[in-house]
N, C-alpha and C positions, 0 to 999 in steps of 0.2 A: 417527656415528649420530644426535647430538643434532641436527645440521644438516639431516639429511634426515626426521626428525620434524617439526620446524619448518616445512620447506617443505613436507609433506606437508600439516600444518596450515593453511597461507596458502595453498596450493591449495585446499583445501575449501571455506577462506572464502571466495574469490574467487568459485567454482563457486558457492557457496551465494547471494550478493551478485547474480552476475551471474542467475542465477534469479527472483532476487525481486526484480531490478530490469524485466526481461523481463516478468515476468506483470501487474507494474502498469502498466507503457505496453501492452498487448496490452488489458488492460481498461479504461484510460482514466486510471487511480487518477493517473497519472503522467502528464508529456505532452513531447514532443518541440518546443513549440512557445515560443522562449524569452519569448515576451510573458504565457505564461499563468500564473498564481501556482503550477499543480503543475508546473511547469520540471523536469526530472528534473535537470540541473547546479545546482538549487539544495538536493537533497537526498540524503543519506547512507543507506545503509542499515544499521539499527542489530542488528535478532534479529527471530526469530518468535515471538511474543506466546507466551500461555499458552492464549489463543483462536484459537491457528493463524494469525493476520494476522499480515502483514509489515509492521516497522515503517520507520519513515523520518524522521529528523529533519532541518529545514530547516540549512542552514549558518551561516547568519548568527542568526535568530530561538532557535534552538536547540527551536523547537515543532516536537510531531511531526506529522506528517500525518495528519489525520484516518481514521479507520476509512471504510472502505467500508458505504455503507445496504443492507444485504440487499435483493434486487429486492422481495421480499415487499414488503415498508415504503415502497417508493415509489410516490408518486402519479401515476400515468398520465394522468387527465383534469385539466383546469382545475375551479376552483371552481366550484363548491360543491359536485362530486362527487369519491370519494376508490372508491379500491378496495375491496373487499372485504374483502380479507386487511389494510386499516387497518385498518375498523372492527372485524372478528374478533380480530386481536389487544391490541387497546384496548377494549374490552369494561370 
């Protein structure tokens, strides 16, 4: 019975792992491209936050992967103009 808890266990995580490995390359957070510093075989995945993001620590560096910029917060045009939703939220 203990054995097949355990595996029931290591299945979930796996499932859980291969999930939140999947949604960061599908949105970029991750990349398939081994020259690029998000390398998805340079990082592990560790739990989902307390803020719902998945986290992921580097292998070697042991830093985690940066959060993702809500679309809101990012800058569409070049300088000197900024979106809306910057200046509304930095108000």
């Amino acid at each position: 019975m203990i054995e097949d808890s355990n595996r029931a266990e290591a299945d979930r995580a796996r499932a859980e792992a291969d999930r939140a490995f999947s949604k960061a390359l599908a949105s970029g957070r991750l990349s398939r491209n081994r020259t690029d510093d998000n390398y998805i075989g340079n990082y592990m995945y560790m739990y989902v936050g307390d803020n719902g993001v998945d986290e992921f620590k580097h292998i070697d560096t042991r830093k985690y992967l940066p959060e993702p910029v809500p679309s809101n917060l990012l800058c569409t045009q070049r300088w000197p103009h900024y979106t809306m939703n910057w200046y509304t939220l930095n108000k």
